[in-house]
mmCIF file of the N, C-alpha and C atoms, coordinates in Angstrom:
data_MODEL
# 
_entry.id   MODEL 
# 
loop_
_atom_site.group_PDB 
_atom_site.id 
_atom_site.type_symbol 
_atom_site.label_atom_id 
_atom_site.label_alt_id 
_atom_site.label_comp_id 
_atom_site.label_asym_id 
_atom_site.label_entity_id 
_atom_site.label_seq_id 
_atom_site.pdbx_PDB_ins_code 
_atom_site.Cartn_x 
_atom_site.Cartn_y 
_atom_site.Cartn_z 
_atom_site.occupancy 
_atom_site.B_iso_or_equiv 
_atom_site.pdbx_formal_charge 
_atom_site.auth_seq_id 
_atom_site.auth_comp_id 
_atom_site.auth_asym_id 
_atom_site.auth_atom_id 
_atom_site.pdbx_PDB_model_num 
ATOM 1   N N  . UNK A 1 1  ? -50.986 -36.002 -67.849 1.00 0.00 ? 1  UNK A N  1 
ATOM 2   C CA . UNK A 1 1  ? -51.445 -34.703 -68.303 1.00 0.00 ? 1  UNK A CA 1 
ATOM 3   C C  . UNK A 1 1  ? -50.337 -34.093 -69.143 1.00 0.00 ? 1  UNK A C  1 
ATOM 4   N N  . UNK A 1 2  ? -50.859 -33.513 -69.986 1.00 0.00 ? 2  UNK A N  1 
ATOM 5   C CA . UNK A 1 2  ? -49.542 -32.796 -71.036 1.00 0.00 ? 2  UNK A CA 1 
ATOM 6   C C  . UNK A 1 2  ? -50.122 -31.605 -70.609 1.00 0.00 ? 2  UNK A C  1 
ATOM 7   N N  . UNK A 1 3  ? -48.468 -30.632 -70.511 1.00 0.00 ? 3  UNK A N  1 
ATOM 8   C CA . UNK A 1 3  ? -49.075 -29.369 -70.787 1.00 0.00 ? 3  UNK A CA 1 
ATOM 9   C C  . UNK A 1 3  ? -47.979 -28.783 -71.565 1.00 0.00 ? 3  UNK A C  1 
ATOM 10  N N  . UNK A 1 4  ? -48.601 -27.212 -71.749 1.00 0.00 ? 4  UNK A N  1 
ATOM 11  C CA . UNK A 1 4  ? -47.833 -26.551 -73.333 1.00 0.00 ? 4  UNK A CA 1 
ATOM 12  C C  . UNK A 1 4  ? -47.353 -25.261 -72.806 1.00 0.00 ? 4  UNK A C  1 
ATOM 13  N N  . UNK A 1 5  ? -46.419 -24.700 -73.003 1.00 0.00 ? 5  UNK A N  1 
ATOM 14  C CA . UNK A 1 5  ? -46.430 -23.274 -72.755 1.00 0.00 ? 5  UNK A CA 1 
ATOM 15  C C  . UNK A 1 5  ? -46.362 -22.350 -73.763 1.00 0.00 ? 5  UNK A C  1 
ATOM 16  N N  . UNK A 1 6  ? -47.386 -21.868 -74.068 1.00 0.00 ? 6  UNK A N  1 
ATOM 17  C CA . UNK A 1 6  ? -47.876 -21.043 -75.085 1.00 0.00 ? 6  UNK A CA 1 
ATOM 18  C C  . UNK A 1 6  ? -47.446 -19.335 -75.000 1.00 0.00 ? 6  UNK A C  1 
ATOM 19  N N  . UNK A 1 7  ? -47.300 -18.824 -74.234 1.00 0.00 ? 7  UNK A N  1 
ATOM 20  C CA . UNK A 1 7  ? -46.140 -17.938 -73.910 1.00 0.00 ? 7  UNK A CA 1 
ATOM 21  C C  . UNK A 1 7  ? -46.170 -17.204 -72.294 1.00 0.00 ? 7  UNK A C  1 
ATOM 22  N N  . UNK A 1 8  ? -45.043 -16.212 -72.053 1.00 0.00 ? 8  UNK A N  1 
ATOM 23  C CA . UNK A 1 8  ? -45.525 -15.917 -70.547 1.00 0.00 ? 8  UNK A CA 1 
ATOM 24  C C  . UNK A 1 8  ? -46.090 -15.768 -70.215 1.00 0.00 ? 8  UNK A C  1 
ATOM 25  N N  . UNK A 1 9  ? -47.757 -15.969 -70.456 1.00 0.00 ? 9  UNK A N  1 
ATOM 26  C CA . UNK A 1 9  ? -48.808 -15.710 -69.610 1.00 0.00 ? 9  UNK A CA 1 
ATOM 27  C C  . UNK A 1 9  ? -49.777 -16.922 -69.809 1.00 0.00 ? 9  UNK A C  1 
ATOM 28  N N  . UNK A 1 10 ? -49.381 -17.743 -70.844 1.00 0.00 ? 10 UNK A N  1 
ATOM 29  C CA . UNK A 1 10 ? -50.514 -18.815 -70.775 1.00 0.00 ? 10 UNK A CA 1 
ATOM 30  C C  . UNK A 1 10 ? -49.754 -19.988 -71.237 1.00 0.00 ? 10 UNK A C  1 
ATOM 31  N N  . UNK A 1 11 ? -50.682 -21.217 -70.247 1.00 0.00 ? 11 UNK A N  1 
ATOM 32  C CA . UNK A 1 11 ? -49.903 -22.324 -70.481 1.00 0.00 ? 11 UNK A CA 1 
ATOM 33  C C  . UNK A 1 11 ? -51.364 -23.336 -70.403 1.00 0.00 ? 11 UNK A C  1 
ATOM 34  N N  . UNK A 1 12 ? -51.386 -24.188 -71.625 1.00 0.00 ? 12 UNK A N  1 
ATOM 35  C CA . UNK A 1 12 ? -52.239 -24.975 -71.559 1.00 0.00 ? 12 UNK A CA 1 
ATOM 36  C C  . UNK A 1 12 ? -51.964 -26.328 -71.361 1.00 0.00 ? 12 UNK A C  1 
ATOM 37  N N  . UNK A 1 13 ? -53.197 -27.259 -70.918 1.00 0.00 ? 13 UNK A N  1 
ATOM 38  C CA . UNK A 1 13 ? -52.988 -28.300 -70.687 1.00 0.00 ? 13 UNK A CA 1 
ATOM 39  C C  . UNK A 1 13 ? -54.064 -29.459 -70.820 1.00 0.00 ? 13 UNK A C  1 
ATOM 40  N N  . UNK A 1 14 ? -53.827 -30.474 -71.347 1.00 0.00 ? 14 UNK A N  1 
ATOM 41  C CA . UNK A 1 14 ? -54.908 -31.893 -71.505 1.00 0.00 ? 14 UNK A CA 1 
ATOM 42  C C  . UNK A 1 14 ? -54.853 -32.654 -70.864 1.00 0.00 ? 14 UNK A C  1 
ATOM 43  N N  . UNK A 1 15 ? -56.073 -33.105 -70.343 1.00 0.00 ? 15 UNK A N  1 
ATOM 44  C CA . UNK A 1 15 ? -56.170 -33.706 -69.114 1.00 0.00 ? 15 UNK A CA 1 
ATOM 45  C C  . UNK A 1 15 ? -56.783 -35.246 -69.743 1.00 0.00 ? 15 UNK A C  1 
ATOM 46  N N  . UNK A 1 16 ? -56.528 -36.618 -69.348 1.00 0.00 ? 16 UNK A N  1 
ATOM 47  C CA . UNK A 1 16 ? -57.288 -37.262 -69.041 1.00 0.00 ? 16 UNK A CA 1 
ATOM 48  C C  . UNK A 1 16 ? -58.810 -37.501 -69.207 1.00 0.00 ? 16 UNK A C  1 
ATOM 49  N N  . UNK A 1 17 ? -59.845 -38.033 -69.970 1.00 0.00 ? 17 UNK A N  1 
ATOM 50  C CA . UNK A 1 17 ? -61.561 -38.131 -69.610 1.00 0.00 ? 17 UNK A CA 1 
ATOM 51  C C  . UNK A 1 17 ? -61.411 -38.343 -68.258 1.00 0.00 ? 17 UNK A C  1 
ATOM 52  N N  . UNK A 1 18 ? -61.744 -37.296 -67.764 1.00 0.00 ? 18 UNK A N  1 
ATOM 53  C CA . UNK A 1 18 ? -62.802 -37.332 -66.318 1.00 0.00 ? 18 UNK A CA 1 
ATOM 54  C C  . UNK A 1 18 ? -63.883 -37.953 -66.461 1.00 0.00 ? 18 UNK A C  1 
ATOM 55  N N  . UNK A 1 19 ? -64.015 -38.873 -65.044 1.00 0.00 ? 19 UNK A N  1 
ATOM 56  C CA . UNK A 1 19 ? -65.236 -39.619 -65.272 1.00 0.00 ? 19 UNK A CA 1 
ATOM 57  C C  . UNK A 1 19 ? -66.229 -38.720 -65.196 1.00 0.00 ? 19 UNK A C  1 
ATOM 58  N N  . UNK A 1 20 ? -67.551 -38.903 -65.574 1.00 0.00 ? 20 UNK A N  1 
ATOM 59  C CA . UNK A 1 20 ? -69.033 -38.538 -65.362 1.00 0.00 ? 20 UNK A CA 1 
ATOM 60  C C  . UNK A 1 20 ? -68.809 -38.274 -63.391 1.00 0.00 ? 20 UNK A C  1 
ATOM 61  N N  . UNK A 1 21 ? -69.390 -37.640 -62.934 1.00 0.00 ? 21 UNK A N  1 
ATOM 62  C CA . UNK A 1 21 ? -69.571 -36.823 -61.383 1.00 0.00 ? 21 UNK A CA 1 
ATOM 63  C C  . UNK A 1 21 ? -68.471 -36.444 -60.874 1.00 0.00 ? 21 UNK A C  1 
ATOM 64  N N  . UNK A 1 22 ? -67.379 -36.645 -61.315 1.00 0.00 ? 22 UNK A N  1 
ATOM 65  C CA . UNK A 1 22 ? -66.484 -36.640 -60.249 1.00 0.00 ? 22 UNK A CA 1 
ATOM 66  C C  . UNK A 1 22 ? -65.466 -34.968 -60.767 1.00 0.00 ? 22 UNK A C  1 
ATOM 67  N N  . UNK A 1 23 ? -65.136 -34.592 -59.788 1.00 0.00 ? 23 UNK A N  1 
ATOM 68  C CA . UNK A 1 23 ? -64.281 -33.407 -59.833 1.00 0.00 ? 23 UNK A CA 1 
ATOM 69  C C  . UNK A 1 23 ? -63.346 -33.097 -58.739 1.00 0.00 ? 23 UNK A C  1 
ATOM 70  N N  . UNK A 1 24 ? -62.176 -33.900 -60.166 1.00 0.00 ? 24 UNK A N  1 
ATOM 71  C CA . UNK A 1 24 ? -60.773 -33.612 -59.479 1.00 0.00 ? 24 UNK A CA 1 
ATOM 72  C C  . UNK A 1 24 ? -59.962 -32.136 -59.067 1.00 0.00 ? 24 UNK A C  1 
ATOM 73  N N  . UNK A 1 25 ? -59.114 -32.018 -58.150 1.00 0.00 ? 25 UNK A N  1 
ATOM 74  C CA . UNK A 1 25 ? -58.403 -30.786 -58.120 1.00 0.00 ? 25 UNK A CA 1 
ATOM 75  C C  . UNK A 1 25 ? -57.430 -30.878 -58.727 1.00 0.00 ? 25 UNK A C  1 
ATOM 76  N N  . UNK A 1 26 ? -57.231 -29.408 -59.464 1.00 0.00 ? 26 UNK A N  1 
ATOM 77  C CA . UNK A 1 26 ? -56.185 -28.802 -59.798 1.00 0.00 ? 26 UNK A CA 1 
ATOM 78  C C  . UNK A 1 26 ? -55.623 -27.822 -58.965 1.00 0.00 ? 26 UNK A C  1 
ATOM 79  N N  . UNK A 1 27 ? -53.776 -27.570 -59.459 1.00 0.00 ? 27 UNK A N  1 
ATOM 80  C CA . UNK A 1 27 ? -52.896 -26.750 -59.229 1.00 0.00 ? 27 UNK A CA 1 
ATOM 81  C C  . UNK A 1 27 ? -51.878 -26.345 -59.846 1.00 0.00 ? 27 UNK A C  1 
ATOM 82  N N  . UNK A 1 28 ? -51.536 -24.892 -59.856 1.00 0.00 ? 28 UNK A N  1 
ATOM 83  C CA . UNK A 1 28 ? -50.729 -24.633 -60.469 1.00 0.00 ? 28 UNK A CA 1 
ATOM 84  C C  . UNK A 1 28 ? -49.418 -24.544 -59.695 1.00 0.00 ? 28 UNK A C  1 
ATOM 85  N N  . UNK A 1 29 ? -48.324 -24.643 -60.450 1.00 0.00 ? 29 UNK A N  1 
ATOM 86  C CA . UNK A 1 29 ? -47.151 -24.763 -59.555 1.00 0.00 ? 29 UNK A CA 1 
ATOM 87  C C  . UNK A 1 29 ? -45.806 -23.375 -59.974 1.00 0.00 ? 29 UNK A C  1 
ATOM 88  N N  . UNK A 1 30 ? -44.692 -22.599 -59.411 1.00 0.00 ? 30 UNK A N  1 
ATOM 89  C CA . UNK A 1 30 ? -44.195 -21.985 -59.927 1.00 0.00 ? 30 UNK A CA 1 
ATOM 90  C C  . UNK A 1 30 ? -42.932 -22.214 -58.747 1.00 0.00 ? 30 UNK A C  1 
ATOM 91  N N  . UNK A 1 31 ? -41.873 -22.299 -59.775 1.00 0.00 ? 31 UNK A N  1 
ATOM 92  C CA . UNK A 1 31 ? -40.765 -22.485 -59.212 1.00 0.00 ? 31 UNK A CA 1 
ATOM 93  C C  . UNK A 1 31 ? -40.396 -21.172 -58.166 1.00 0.00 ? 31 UNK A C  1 
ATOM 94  N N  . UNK A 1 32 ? -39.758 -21.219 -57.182 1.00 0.00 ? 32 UNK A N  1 
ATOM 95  C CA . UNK A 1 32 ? -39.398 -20.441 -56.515 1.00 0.00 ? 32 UNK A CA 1 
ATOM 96  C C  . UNK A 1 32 ? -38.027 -19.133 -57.520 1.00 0.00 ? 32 UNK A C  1 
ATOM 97  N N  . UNK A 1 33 ? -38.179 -18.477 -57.515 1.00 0.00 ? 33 UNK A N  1 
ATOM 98  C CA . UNK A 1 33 ? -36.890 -17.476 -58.189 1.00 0.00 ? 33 UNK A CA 1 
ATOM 99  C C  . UNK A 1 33 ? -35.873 -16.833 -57.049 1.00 0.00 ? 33 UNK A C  1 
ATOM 100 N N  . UNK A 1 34 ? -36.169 -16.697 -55.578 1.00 0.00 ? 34 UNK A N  1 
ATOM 101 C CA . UNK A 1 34 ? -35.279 -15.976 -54.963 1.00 0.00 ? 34 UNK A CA 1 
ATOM 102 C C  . UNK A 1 34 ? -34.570 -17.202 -54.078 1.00 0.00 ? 34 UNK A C  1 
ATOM 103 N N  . UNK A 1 35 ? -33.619 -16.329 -53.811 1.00 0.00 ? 35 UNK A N  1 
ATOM 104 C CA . UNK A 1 35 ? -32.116 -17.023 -53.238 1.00 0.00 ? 35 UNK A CA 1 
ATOM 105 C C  . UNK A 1 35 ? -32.783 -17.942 -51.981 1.00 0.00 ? 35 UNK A C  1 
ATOM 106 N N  . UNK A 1 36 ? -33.542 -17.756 -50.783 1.00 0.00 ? 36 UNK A N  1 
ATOM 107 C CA . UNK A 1 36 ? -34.042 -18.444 -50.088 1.00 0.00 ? 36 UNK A CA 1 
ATOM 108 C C  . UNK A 1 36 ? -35.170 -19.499 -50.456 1.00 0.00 ? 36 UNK A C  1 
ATOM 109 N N  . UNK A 1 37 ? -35.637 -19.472 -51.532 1.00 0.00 ? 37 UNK A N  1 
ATOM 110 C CA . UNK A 1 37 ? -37.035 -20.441 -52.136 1.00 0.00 ? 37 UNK A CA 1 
ATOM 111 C C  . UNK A 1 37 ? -37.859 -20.244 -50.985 1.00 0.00 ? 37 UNK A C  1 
ATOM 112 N N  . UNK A 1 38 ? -38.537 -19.295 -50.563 1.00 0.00 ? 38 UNK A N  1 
ATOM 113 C CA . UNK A 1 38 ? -39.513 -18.913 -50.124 1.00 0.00 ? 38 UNK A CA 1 
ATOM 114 C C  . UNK A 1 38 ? -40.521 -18.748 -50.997 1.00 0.00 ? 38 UNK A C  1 
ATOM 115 N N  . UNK A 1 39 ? -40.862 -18.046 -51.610 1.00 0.00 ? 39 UNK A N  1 
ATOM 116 C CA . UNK A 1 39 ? -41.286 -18.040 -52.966 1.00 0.00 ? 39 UNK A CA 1 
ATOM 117 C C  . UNK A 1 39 ? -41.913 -18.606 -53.982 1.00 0.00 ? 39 UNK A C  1 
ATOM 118 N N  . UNK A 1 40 ? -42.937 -18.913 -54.819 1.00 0.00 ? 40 UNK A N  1 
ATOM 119 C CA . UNK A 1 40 ? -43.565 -20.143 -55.614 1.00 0.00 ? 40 UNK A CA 1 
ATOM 120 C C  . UNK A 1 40 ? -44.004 -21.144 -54.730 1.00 0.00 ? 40 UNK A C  1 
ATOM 121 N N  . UNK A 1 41 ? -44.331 -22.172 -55.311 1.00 0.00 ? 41 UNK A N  1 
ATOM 122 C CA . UNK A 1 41 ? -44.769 -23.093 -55.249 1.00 0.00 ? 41 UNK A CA 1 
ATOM 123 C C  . UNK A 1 41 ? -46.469 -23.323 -55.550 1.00 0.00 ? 41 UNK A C  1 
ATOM 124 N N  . UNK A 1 42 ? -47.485 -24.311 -54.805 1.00 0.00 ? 42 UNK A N  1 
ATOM 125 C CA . UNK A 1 42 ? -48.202 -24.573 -55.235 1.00 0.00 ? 42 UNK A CA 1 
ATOM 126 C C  . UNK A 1 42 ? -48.994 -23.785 -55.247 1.00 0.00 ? 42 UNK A C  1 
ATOM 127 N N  . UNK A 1 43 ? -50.589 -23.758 -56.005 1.00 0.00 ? 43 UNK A N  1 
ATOM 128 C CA . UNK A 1 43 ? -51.339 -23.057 -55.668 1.00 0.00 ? 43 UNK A CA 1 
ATOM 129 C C  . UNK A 1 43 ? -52.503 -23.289 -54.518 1.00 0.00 ? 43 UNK A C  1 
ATOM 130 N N  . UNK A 1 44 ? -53.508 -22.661 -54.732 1.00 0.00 ? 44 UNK A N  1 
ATOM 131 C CA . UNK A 1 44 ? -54.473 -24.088 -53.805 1.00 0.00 ? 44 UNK A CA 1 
ATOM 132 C C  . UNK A 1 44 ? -55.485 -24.627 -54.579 1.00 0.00 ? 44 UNK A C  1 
ATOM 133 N N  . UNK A 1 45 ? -56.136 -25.684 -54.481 1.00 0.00 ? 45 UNK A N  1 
ATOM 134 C CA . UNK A 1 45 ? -56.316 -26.642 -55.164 1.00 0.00 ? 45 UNK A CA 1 
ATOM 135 C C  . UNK A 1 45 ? -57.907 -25.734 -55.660 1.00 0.00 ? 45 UNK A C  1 
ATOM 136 N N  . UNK A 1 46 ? -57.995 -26.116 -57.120 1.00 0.00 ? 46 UNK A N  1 
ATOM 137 C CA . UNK A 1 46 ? -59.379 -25.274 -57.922 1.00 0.00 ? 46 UNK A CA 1 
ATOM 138 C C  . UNK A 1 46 ? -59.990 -26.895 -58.236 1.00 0.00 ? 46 UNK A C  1 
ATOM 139 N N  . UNK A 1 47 ? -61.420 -26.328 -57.884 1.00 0.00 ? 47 UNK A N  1 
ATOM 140 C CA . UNK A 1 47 ? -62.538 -27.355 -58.874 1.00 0.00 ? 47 UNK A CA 1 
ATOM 141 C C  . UNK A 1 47 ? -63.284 -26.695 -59.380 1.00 0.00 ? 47 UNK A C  1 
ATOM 142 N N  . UNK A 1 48 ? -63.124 -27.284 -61.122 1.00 0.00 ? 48 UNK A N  1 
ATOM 143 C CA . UNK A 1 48 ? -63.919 -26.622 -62.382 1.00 0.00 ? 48 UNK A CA 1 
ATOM 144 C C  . UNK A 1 48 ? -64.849 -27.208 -62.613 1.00 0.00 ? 48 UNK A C  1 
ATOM 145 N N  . UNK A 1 49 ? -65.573 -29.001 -62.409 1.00 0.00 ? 49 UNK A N  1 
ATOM 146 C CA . UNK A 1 49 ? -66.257 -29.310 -62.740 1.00 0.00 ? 49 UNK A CA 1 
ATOM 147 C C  . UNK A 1 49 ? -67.598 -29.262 -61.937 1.00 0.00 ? 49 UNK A C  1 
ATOM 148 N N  . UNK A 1 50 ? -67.893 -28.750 -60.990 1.00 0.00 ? 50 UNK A N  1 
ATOM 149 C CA . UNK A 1 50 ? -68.834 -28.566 -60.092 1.00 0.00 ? 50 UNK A CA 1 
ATOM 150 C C  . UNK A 1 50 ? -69.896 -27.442 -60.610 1.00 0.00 ? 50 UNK A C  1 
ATOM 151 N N  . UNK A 1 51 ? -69.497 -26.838 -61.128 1.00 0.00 ? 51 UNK A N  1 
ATOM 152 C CA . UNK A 1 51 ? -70.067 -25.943 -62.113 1.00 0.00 ? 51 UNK A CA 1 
ATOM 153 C C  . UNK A 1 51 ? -70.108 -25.978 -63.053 1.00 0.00 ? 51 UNK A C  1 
ATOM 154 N N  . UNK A 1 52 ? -70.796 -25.262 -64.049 1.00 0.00 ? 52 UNK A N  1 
ATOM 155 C CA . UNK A 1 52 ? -70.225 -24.853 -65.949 1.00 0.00 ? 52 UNK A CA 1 
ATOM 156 C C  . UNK A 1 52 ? -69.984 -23.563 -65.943 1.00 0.00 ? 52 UNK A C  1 
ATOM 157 N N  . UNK A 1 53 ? -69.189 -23.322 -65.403 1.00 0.00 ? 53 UNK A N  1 
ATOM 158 C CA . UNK A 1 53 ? -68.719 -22.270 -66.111 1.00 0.00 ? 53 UNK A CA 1 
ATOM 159 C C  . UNK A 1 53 ? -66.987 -22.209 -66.476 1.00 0.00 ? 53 UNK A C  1 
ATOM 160 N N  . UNK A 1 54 ? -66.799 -21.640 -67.592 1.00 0.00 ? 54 UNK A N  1 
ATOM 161 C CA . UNK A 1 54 ? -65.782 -20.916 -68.471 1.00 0.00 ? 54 UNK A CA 1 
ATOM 162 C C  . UNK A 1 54 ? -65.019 -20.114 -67.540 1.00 0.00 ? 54 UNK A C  1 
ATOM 163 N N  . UNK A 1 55 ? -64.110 -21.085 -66.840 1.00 0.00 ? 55 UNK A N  1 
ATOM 164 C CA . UNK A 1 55 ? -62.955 -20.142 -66.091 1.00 0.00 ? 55 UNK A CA 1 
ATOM 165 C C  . UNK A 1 55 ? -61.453 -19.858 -67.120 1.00 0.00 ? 55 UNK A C  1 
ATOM 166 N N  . UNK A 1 56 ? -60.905 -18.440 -67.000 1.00 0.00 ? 56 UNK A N  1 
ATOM 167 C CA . UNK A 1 56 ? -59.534 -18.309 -67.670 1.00 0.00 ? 56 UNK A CA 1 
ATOM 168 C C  . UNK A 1 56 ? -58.921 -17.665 -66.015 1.00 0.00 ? 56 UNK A C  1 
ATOM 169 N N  . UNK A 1 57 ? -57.496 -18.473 -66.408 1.00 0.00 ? 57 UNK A N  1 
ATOM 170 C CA . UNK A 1 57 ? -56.164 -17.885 -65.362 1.00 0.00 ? 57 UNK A CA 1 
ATOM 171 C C  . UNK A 1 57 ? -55.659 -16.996 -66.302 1.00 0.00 ? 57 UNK A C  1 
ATOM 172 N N  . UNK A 1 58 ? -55.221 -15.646 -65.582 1.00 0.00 ? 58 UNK A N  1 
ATOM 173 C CA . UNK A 1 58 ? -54.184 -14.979 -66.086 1.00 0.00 ? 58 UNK A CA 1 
ATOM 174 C C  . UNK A 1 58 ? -53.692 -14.513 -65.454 1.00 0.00 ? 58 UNK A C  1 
ATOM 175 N N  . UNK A 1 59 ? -52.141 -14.405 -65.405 1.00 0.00 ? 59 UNK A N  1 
ATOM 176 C CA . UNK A 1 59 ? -50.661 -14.129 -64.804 1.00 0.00 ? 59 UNK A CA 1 
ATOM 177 C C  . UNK A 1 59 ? -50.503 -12.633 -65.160 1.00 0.00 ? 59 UNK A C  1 
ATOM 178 N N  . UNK A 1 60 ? -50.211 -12.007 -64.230 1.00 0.00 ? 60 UNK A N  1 
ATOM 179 C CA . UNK A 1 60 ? -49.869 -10.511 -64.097 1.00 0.00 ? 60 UNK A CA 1 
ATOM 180 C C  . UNK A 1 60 ? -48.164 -10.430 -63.981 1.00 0.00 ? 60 UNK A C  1 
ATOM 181 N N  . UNK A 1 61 ? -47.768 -10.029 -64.776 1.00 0.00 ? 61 UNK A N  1 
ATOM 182 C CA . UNK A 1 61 ? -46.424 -10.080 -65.030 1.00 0.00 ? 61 UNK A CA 1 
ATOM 183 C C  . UNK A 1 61 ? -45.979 -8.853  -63.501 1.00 0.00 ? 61 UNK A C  1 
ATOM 184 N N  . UNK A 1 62 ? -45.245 -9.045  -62.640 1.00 0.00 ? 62 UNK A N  1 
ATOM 185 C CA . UNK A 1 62 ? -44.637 -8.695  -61.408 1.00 0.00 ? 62 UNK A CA 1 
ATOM 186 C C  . UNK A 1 62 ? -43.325 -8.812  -61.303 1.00 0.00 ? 62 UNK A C  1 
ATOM 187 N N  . UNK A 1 63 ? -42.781 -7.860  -60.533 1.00 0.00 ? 63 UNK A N  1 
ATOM 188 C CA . UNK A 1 63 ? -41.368 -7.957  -60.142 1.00 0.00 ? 63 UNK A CA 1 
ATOM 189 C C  . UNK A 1 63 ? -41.133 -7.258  -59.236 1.00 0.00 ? 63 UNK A C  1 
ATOM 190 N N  . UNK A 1 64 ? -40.016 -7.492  -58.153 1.00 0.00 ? 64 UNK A N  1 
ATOM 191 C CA . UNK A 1 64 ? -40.078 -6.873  -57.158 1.00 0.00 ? 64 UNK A CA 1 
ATOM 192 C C  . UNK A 1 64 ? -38.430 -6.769  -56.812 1.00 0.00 ? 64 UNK A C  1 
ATOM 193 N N  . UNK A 1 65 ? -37.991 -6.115  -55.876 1.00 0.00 ? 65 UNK A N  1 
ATOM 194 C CA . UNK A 1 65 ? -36.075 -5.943  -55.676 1.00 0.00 ? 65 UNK A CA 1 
ATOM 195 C C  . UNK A 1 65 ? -35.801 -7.036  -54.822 1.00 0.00 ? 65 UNK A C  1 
ATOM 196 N N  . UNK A 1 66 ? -35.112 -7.816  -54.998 1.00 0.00 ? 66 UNK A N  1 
ATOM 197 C CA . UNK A 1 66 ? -34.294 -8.195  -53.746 1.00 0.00 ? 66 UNK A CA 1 
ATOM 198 C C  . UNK A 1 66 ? -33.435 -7.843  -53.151 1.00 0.00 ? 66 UNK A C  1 
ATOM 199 N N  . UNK A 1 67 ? -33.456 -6.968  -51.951 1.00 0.00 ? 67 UNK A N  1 
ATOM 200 C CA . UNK A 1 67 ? -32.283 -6.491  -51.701 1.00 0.00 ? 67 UNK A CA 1 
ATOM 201 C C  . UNK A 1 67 ? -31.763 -7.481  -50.511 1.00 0.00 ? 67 UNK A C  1 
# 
């Protein structure tokens, strides 16, 4: 799979031909940022092909203190 990062809020990616019936999972992944890595990691797993419909992700830019 290639993917692109198109800027902080969107990152695209090409997948492979999926066979005819089958629908694989996806996830998104995000590095941990705080000192313990509690933080990030995976998402839980999405299936797009079970349906038709036109899903978009979008990232809400957040920040929070560490104290």
């Amino acid at each position: 799979m290639k993917t692109t990062v198109i800027d902080k809020t969107e990152v695209r990616a090409k997948v492979a031909a999926i066979p005819s019936g089958q629908d694989p999972a996806f996830q998104l992944f995000n590095p941990a940022k705080s000192v313990s890595g509690n933080d990030g990691g995976l998402s839980e797993h999405k299936f797009f092909f079970s349906s038709r419909v036109n899903i978009t992700v979008r990232a809400e830019n957040k920040m929070r203190n560490m104290d």
